[in-house]
N, C-alpha and C positions, 0 to 999 in steps of 0.2 A: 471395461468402461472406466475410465476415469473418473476418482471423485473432484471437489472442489480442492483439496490439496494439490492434485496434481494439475489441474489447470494453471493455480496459484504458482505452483513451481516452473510451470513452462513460460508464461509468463514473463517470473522473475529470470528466467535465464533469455529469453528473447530482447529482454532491458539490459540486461550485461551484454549481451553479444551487439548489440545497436549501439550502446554506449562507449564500448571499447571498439569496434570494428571489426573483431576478428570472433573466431568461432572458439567455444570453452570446452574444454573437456571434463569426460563424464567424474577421471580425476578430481581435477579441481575444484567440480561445484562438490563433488563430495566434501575435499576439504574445507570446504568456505566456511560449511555449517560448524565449523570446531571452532571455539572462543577462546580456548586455553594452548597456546604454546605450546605443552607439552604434549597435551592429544595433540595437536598435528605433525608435531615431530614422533610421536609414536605410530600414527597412521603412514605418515611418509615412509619411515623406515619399514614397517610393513611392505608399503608398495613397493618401495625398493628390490625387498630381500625376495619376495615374487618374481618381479621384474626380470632378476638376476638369473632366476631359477628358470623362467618360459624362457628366455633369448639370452644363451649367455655372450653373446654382442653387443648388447644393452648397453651398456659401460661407454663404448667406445662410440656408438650412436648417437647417443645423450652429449658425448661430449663434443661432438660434428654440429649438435642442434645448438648449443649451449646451455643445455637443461639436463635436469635429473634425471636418472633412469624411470623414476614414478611416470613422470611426464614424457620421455619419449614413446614409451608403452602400448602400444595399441590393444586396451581393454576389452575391446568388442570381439577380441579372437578368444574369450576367456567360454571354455565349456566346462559342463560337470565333470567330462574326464580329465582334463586339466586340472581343476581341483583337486583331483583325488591322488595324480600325480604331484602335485604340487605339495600335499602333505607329507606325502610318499616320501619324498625328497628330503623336506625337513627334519623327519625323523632319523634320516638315517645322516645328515648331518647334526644330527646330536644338539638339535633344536628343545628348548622345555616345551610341553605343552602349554603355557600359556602363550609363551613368543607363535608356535603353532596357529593357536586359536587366535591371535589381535592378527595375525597377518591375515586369517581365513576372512576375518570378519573386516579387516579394512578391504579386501577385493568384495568382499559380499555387497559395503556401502557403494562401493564403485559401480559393481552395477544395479543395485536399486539405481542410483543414477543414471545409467546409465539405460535402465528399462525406462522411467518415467520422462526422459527427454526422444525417447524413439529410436534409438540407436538399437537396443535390440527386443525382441518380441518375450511377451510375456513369460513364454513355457520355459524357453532357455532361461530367462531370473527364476523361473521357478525350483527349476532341476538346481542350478548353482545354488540358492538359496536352503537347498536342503542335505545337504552335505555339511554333516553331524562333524566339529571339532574334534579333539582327542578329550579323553575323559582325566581329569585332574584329581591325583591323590589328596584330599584334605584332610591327611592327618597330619599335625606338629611340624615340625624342621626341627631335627636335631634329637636329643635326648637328654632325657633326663639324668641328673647327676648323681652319685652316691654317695653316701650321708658322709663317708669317708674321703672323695673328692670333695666337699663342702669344707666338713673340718679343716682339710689341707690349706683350703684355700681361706677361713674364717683366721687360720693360725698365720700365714704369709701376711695378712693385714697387721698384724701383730707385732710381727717383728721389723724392725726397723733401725737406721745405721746409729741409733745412742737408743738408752734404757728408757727416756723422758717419752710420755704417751705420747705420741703422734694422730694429730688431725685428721689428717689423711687416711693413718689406717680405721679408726675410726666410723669415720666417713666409709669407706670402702665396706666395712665391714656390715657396716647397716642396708648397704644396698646388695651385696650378695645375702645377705640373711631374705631381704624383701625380696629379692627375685627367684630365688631359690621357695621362699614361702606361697610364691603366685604360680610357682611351676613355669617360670615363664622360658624359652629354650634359644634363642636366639640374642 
């Protein structure tokens, strides 16, 4: 059953599609909803890199249509085992898990869209929608330094091409001291 959101949404896509003439896809109204630039260039390249991955004719399709592989896409062939291959794939192109998981989840927004305009039935966005990302290490990046890498580096600030104190090193010195004191590794 539909709540008032998704009326409202159907709605709002029967007014784009009247206004424009032609029909939207579950794509694009995904994209609409992003206000920032850089999400939609990170959503897109998501869709892309999918894209690439279900048809690899994609490329050359897109370029027949005059549009992005996102867009030439036909979203509505997307099943759970497709996803599962789909990560499948990424992984062993030596994808991070997070590149992993913003691609899973820009197909995922695709078809919530693509469930809520009728294109496909609930249970199939169900199944997709439950296809767990890869799980993300949250420890640090990098490592921590030794009091004698420190020194090395506290003394390079130090030295410099005349004997007269230098700014610079100075300077430098006070911020390896800070960042070294914050632990911080990147």
């Amino acid at each position: 059953m539909k709540d008032v959101s998704d009326v409202h949404h159907s709605s709002a896509v029967s007014q784009i599609e009247q206004r424009t003439g032609r029909s939207i896809s579950s794509a694009q109204l995904f994209l609409i909803k992003f206000t920032s630039k850089h999400s939609v260039r990170a959503m897109k390249t998501g869709l892309n890199r999918a894209a690439k991955v279900f048809d690899p004719n994609i490329v050359a399709k897109a370029k027949k249509s005059g549009v992005e592989p996102w867009n030439a896409f036909n979203w509505t062939t997307i099943d759970r085992d497709m996803m599962f291959l789909l990560k499948s794939a990424l992984v062993k192109m030596g994808k991070s898990p997070a590149t992993i998981n913003s691609t899973l989840s820009a197909i995922k927004g695709v078809m919530k869209e693509a469930f809520l305009v009728g294109e496909i039935d609930g249970d199939a966005y169900e199944r997709i929608k439950l296809v767990d990302g890869l799980k993300m290490d949250k420890r640090a990046s990098g490592r921590s330094l030794g009091m004698w890498e420190v020194r090395a580096l506290l003394a390079a600030c130090e030295s410099g091409p005349t004997d007269k104190p230098n700014p610079l090193g100075v300077r430098n010195r006070c911020m390896i001291a800070v960042l070294y004191g914050l632990g911080l590794r990147r």
